[in-house]
N, CA, C and O atoms as a GROMACS GRO file, in nm:
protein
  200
    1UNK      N    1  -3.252  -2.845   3.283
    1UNK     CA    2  -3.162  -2.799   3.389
    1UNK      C    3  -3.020  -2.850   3.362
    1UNK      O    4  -3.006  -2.964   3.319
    2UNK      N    5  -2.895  -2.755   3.388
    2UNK     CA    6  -2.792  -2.819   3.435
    2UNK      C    7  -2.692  -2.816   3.528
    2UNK      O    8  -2.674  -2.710   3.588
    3UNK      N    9  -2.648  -2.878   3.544
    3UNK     CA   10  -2.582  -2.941   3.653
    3UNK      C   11  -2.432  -2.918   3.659
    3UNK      O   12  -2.363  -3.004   3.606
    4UNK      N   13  -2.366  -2.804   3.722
    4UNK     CA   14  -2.274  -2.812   3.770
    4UNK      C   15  -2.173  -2.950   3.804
    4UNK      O   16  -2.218  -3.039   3.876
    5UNK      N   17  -2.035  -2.961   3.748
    5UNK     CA   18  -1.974  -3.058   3.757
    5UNK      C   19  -1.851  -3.052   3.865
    5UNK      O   20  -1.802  -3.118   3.956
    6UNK      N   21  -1.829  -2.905   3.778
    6UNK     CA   22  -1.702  -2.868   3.841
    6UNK      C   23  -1.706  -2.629   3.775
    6UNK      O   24  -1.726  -2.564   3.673
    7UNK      N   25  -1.669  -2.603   3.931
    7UNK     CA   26  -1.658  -2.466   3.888
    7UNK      C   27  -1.490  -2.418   3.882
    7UNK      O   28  -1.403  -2.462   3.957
    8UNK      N   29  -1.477  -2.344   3.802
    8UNK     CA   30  -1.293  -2.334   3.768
    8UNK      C   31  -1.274  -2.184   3.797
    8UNK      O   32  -1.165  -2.150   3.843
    9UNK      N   33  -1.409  -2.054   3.766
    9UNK     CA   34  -1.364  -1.975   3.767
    9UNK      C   35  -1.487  -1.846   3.803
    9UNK      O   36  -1.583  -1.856   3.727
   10UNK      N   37  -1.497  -1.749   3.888
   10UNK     CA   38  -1.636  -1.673   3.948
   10UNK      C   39  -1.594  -1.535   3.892
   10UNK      O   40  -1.480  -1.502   3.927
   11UNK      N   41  -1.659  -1.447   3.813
   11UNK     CA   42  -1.589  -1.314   3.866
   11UNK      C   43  -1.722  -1.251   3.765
   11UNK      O   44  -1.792  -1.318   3.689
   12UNK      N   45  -1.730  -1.098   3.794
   12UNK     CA   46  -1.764  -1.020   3.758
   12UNK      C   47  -1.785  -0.879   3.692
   12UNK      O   48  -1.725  -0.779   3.732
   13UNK      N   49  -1.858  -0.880   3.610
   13UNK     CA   50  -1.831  -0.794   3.486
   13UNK      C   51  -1.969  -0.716   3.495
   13UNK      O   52  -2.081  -0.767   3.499
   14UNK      N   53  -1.929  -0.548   3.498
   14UNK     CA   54  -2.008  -0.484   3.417
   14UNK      C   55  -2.114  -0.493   3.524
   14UNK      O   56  -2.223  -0.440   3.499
   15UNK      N   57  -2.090  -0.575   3.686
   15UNK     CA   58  -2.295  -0.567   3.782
   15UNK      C   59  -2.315  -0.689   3.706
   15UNK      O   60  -2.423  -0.735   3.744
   16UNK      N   61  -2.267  -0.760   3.623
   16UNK     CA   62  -2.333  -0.908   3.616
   16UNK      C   63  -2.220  -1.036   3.672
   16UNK      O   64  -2.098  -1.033   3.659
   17UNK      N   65  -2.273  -1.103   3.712
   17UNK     CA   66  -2.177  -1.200   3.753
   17UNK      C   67  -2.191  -1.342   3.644
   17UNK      O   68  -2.281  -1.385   3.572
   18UNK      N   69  -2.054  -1.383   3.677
   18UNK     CA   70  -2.069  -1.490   3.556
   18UNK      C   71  -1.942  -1.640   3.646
   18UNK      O   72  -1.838  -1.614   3.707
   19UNK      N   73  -1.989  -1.753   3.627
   19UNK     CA   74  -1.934  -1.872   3.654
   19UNK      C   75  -1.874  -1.946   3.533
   19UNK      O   76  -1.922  -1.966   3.422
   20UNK      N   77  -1.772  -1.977   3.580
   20UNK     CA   78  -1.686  -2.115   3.434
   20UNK      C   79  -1.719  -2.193   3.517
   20UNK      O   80  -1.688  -2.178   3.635
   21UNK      N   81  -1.768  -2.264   3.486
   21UNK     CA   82  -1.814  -2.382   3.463
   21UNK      C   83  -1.789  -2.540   3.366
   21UNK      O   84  -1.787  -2.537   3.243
   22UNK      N   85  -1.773  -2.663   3.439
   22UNK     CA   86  -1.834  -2.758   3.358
   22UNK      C   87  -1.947  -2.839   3.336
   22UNK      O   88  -1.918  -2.929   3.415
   23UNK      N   89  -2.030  -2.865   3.298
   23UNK     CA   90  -2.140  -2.882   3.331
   23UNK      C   91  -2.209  -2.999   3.270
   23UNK      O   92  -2.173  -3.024   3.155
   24UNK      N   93  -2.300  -3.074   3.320
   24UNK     CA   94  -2.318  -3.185   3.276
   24UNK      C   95  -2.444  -3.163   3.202
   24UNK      O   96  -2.518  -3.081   3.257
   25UNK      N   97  -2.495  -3.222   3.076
   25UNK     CA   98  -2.628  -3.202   3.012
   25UNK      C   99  -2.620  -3.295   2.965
   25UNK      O  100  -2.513  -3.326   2.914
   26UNK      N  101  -2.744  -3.395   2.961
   26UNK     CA  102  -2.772  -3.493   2.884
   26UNK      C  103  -2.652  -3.581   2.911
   26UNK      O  104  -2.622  -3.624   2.800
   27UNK      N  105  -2.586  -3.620   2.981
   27UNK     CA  106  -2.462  -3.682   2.971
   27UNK      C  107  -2.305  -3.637   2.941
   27UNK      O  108  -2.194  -3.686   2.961
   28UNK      N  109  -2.354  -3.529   2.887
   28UNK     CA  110  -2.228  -3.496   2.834
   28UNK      C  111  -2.180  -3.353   2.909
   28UNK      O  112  -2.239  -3.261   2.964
   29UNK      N  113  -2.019  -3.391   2.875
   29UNK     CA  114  -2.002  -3.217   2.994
   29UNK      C  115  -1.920  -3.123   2.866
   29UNK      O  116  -1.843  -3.132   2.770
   30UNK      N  117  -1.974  -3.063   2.917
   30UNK     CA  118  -1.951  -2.912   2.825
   30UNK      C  119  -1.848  -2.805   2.935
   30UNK      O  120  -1.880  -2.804   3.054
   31UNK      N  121  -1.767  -2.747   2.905
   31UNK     CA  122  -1.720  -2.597   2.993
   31UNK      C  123  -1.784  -2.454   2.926
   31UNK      O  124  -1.751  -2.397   2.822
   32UNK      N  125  -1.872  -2.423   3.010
   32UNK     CA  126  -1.967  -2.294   2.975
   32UNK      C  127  -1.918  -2.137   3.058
   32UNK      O  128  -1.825  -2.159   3.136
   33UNK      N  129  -1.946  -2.042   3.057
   33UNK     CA  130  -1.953  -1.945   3.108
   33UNK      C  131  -2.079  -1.923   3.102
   33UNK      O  132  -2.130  -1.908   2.990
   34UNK      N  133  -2.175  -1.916   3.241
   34UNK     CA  134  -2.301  -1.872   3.269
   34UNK      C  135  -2.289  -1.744   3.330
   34UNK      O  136  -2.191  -1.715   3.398
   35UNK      N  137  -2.383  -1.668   3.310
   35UNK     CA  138  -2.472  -1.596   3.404
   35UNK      C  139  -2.547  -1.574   3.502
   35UNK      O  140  -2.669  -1.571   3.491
   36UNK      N  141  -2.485  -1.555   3.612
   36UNK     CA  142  -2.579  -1.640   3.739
   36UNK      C  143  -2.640  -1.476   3.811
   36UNK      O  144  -2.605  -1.366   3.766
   37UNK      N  145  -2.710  -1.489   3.898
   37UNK     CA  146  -2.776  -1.422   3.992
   37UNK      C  147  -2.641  -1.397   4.174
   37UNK      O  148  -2.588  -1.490   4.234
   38UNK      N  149  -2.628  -1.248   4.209
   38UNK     CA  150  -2.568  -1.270   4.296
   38UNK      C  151  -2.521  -1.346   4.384
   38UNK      O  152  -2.407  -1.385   4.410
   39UNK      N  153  -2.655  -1.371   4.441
   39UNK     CA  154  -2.654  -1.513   4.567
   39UNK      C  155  -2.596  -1.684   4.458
   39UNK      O  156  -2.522  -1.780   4.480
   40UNK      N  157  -2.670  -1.643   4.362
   40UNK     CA  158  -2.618  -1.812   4.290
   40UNK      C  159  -2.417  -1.779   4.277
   40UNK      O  160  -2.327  -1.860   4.259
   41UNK      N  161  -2.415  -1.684   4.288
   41UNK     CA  162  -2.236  -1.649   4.262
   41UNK      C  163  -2.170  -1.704   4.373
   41UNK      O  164  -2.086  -1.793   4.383
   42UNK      N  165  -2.240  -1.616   4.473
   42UNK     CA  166  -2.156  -1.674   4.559
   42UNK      C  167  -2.177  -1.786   4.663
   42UNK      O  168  -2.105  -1.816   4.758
   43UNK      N  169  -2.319  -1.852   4.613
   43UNK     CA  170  -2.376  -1.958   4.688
   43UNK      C  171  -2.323  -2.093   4.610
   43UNK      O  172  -2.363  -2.200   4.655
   44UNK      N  173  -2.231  -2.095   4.490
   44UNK     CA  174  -2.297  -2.185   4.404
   44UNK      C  175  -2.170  -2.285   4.428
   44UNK      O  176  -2.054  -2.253   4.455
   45UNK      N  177  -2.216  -2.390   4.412
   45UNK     CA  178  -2.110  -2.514   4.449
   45UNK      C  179  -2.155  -2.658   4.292
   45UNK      O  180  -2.228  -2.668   4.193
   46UNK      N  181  -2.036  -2.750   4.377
   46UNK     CA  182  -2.028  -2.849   4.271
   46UNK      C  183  -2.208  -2.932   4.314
   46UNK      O  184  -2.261  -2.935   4.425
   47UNK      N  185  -2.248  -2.974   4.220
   47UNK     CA  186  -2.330  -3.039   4.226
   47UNK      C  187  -2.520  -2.976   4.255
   47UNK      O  188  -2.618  -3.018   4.317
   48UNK      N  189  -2.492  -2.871   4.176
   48UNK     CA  190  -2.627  -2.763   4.217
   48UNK      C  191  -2.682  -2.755   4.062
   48UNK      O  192  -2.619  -2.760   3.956
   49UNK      N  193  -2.789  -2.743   4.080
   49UNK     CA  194  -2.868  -2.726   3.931
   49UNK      C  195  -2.903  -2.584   3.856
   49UNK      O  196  -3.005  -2.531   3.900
   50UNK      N  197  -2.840  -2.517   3.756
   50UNK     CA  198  -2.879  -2.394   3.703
   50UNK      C  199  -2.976  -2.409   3.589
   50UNK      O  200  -3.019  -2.308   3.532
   0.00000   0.00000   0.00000
């Protein structure tokens, strides 16, 4: 799982939605662009697990 640190940026493309993200794994934070599920778009906050 990971873990949301910090979200910078929400938007959507194409009927898919996608989050910037930083994200914590194993210790270390990475800035990703995920793929989330509607409700995770617009439900999704700092400190939630994808």
């Amino acid at each position: 799982m990971k873990k949301i640190d910090k979200i910078y940026s929400r938007h959507e493309r194409g009927g898919k939605y996608y989050l910037i993200a930083r994200i914590k794994l194993d210790g270390e934070f990475t800035i990703e662009e995920i793929e989330v599920s509607e409700q995770k778009y617009r439900t999704a906050k700092e400190g939630d697990l994808i």
